[in-house]
SEVEXLUM-927815 format. One line per 8 residues: for each residue y, z, x of N, C-alpha, C. Coordinates in pm, whole numbers. Layout:
N
Y Z X Y Z X Y Z X  ...
REM end
This chain:
250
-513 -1801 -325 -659 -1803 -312 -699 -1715 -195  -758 -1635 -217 -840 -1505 -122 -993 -1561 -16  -961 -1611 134 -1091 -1646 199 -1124 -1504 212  -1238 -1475 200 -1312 -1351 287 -1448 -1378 319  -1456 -1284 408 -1581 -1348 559 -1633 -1163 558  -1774 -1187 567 -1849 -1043 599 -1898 -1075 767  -1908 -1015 825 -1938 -951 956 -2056 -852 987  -2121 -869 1059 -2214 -774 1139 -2153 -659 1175
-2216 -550 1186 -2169 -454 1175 -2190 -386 1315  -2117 -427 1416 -2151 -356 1575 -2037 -248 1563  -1912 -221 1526 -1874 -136 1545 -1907 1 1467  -1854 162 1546 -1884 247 1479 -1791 290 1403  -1770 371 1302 -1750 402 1179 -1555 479 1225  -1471 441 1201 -1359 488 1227 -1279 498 1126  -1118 517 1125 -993 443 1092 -967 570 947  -1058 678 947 -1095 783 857 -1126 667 695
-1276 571 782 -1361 527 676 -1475 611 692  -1525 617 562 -1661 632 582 -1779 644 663  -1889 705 688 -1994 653 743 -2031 548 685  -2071 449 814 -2151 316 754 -2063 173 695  -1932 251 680 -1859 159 611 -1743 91 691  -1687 -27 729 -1606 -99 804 -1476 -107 732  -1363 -93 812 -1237 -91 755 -1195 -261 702  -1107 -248 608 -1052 -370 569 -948 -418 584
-951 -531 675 -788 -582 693 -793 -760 623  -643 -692 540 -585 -811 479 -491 -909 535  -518 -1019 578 -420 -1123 597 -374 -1200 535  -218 -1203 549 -111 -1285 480 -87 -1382 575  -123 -1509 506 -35 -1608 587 -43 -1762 504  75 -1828 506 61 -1951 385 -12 -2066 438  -43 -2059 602 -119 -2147 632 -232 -2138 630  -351 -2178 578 -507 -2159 610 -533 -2175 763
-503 -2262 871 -510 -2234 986 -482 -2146 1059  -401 -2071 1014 -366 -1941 1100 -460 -1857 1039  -494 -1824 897 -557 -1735 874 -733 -1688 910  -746 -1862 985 -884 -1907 1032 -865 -1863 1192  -772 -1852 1276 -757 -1837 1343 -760 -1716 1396  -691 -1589 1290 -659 -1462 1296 -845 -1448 1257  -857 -1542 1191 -1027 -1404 1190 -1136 -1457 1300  -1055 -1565 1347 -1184 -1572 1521 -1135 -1462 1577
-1047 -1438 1573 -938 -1354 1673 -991 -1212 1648  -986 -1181 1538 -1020 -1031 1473 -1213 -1013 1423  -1251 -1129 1428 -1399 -1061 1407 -1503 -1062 1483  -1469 -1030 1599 -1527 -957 1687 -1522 -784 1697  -1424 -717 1628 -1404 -611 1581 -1482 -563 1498  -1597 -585 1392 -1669 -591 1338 -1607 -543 1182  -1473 -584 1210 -1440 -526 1023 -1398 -593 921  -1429 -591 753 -1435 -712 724 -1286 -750 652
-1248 -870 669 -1153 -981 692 -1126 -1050 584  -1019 -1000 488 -975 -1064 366 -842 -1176 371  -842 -1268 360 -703 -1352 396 -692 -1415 268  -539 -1408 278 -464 -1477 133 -364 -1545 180  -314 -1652 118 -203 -1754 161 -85 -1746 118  -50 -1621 25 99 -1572 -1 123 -1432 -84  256 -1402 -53 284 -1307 -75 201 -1207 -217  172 -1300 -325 196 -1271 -451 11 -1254 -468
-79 -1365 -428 -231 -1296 -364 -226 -1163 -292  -144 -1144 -230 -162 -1032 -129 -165 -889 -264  -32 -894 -313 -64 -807 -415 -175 -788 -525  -219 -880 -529 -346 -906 -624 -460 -805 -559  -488 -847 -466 -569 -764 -386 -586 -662 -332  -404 -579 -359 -405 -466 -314 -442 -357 -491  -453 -446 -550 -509 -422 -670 -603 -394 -681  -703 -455 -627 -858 -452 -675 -881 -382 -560
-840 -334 -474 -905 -242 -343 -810 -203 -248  -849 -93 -163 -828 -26 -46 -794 -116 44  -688 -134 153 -738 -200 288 -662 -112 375  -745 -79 513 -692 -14 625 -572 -97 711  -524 -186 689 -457 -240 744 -433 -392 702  -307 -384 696 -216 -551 660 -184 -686 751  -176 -713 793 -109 -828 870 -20 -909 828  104 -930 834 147 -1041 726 283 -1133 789
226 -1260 761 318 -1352 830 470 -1338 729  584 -1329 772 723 -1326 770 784 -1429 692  767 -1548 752 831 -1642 679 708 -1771 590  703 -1713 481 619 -1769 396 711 -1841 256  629 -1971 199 746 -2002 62 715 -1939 -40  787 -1893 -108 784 -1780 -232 841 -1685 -224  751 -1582 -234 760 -1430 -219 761 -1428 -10  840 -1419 40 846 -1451 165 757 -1303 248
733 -1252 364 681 -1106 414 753 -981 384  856 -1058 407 982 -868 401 980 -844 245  990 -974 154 974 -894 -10 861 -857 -35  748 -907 8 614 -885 -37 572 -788 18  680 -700 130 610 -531 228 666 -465 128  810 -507 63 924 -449 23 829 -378 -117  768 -468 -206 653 -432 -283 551 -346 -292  443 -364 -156 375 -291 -124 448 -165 -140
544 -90 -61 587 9 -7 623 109 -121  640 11 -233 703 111 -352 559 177 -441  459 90 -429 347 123 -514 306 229 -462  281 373 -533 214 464 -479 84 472 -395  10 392 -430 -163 403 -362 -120 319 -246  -24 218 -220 -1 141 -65 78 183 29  156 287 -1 266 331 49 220 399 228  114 431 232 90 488 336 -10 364 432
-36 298 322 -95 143 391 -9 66 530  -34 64 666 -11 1 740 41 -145 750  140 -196 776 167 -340 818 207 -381 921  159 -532 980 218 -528 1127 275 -674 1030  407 -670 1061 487 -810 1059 398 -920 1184  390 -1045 1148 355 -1173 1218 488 -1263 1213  591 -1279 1300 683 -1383 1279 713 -1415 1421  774 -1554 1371 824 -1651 1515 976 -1585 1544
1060 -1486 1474 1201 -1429 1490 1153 -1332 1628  1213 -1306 1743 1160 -1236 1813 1270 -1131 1854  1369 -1173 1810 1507 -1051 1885 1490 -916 1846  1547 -838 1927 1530 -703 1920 1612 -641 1735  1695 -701 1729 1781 -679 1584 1646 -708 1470  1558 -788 1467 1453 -832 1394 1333 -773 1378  1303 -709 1502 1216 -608 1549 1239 -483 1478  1388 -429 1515 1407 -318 1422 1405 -319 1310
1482 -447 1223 1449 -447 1091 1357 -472 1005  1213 -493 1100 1088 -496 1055 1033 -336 1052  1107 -295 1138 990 -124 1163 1129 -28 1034  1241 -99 1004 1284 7 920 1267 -50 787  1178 -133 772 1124 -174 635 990 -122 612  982 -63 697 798 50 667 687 -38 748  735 -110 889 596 -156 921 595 -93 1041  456 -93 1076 416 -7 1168 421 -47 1286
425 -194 1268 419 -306 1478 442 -418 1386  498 -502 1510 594 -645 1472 584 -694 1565  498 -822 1579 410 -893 1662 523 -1071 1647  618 -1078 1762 651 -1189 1746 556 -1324 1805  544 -1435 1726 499 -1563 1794 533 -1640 1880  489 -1741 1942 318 -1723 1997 272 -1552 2034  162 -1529 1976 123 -1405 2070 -28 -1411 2148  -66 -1348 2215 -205 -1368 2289 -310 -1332 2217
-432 -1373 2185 -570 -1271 2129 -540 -1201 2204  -588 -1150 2269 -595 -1014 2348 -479 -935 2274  -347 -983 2317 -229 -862 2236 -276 -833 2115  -290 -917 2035 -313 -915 1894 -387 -797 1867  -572 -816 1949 -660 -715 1934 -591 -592 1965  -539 -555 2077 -477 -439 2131 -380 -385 2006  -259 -444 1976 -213 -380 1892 -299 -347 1757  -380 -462 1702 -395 -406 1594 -528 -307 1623
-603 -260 1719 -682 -134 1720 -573 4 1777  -455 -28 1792 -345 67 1832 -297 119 1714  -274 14 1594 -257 67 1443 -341 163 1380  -499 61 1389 -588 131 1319 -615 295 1366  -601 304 1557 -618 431 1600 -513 540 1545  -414 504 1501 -276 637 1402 -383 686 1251  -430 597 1245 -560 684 1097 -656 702 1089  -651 701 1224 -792 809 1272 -778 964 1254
-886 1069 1194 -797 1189 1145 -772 1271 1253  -686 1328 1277 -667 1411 1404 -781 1502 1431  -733 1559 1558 -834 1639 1623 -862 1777 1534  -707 1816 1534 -672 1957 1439 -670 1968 1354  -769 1967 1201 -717 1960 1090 -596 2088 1006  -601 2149 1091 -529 2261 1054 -372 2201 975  -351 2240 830 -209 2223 800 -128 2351 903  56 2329 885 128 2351 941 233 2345 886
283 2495 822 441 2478 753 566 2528 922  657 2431 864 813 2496 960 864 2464 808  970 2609 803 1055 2578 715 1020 2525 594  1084 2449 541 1042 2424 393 960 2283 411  879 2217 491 816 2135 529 651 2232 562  583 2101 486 417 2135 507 331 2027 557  288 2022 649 224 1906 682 69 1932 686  -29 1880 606 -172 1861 571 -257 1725 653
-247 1738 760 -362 1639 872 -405 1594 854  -529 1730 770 -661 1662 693 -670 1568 566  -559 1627 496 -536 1503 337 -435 1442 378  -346 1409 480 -233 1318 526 -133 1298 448  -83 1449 410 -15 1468 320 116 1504 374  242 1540 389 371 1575 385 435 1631 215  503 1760 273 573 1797 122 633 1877 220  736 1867 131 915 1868 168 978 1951 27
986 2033 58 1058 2179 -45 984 2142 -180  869 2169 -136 732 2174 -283 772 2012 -351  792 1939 -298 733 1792 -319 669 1668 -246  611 1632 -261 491 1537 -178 603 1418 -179  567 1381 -32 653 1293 66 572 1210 121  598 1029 56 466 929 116 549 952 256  461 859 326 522 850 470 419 736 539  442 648 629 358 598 724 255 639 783
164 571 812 75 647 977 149 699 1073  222 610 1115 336 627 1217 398 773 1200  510 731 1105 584 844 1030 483 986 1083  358 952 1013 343 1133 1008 297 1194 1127  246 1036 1211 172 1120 1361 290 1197 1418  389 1099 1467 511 1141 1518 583 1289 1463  575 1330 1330 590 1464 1272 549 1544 1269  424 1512 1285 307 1667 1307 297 1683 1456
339 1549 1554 315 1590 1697 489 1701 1696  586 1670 1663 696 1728 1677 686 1904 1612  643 1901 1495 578 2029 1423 525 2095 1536  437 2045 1569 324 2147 1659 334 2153 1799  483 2111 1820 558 2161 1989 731 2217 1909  674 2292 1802 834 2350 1816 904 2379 1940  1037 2383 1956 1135 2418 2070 1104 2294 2164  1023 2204 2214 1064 2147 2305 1085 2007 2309
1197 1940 2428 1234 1857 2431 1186 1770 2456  1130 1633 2406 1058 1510 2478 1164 1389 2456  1130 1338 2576 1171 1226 2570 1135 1109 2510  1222 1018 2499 1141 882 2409 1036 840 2491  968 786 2624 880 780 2650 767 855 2683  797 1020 2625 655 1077 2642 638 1064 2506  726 1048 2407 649 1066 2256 584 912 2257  674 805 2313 575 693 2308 399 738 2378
372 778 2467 260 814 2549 203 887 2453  260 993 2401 187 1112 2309 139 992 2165  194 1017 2080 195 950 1939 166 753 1958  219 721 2028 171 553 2029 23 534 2111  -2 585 2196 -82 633 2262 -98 434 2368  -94 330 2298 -73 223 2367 94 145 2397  155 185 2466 298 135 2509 307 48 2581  222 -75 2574 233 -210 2633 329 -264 2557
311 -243 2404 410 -333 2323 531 -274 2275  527 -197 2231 671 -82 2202 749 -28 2299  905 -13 2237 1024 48 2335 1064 179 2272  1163 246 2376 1192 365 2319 1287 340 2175  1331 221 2132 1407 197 2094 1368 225 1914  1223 217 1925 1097 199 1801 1154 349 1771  1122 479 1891 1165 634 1855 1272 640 1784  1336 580 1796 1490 615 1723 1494 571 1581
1438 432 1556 1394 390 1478 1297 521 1342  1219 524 1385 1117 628 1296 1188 763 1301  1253 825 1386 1342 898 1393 1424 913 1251  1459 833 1315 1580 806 1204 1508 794 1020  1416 761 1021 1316 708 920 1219 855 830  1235 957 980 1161 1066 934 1252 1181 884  1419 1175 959 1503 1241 903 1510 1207 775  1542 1107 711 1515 1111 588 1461 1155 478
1354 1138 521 1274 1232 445 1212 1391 453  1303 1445 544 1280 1575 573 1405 1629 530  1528 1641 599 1602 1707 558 1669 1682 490  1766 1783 439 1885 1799 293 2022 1691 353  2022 1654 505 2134 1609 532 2121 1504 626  2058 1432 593 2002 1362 748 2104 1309 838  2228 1339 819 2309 1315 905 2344 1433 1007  2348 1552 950 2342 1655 982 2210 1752 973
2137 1695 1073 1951 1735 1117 1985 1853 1101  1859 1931 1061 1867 2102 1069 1724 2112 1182  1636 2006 1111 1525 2004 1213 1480 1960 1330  1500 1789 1286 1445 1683 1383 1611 1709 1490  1683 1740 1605 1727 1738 1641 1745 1645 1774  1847 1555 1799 1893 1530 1907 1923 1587 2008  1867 1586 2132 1900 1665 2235 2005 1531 2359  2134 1537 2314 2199 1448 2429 2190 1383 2570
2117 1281 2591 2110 1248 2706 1934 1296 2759  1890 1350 2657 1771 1393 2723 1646 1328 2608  1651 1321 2457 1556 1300 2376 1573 1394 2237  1455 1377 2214 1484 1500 2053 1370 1621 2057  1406 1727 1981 1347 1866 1983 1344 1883 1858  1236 1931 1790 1226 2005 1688 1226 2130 1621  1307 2212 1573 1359 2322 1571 1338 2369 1404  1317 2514 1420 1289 2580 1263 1411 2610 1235
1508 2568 1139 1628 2616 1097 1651 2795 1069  1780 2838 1118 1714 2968 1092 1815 2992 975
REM end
């Protein structure tokens, strides 16, 4: 069963919505108290607030509409969070759809295996309102459209800003928010070396909650889908002891 709540409209127009129009975030969670909770928490943001109590609603809804952003509690009965992202991720129209995992698992091993299942932030429990707000306007700010719309080929890679597109030797490549900020910031500093905490500063742009550990992570996530060998980078390169560089194969 789907609660949804409309809101006043104080904020301005972002998240590459519309004029006039407020982004939509969906919450997963099997308890109705939490999901009452998450929208004191979140509607003060002024955007409007769809909550469902399991996995298998959640898909329903990604049916009948758009949403700028997911939330979804982890350990639910049924269709539990990790199968129900596992879902999302394959459907073409959600694939670039945002999720922040909600779970009480907090270890770093759990963390990673939330961000290499396609979510974008992984919010362990208890967490603070305040964190909550912070990260999730830290999400929504990655689809905001960049400054530059200018596309940008290296090599057999094309990256499109403005339609948030990726194609990879003349085929279109879904990818994350995440995923593509981090690729087009690397694209458009060919040759040089950053470290994991300036790309956190550059591309996360809020590093209260994330480690360098997340870089390696998406790293690893973006080789994939770029090169012919991802074991053997031609592009995304490791620089030993220092961070990674991005390089035009010659």
């Amino acid at each position: 069963m789907a609660v949804q709540r409309t809101k006043p409209l104080p904020a301005q127009p972002r998240h590459g919505v519309e004029d006039g129009l407020r982004a939509r975030i969906l919450m997963v969670d099997d308890h109705r108290p939490n999901l009452l909770a998450l929208e004191a928490i979140l509607s003060p943001l002024g955007e409007e607030l769809v909550g469902v109590t399991s996995g298998e609603d959640a898909l329903r809804q990604l049916l009948d509409g758009e949403f700028a952003l997911i939330l979804m509690d982890v350990q639910m009965p049924g269709m539990d969070g990790i199968e129900t992202a596992a879902v999302i991720k394959q459907r073409e129209r959600n694939r670039s759809t945002p999720i922040i995992f909600l779970t009480a698992k907090s270890g770093e091993a759990d963390r990673v295996l939330g961000l290499e299942l396609g979510a974008d932030d992984y919010i362990p429990k208890p967490f603070s309102p305040r964190e909550l707000v912070a990260r999730v306007k830290a999400v929504l700010r990655r689809f905001e459209r960049p400054l530059s719309p200018a596309p940008i080929r290296v090599g057999e890679i094309e990256i499109d800003p403005g339609a948030m597109t990726l194609t990879v030797r003349d085929r279109l490549v879904t990818t994350t928010a995440t995923e593509f900020r981090l690729l087009d910031y690397f694209a458009r500093h060919v040759g040089r070396v950053f470290t994991r905490d300036q790309l956190l500063d550059s591309v996360w742009r809020d590093t209260s909650y994330v480690t360098p550990r997340s870089v390696d992570v998406y790293v690893r996530r973006i080789r994939e889908k770029i090169e012919p060998d991802p074991e053997n980078p031609r592009y995304l390169k490791t620089v030993r002891g220092a961070g990674y560089r991005f390089e035009v194969p010659k």
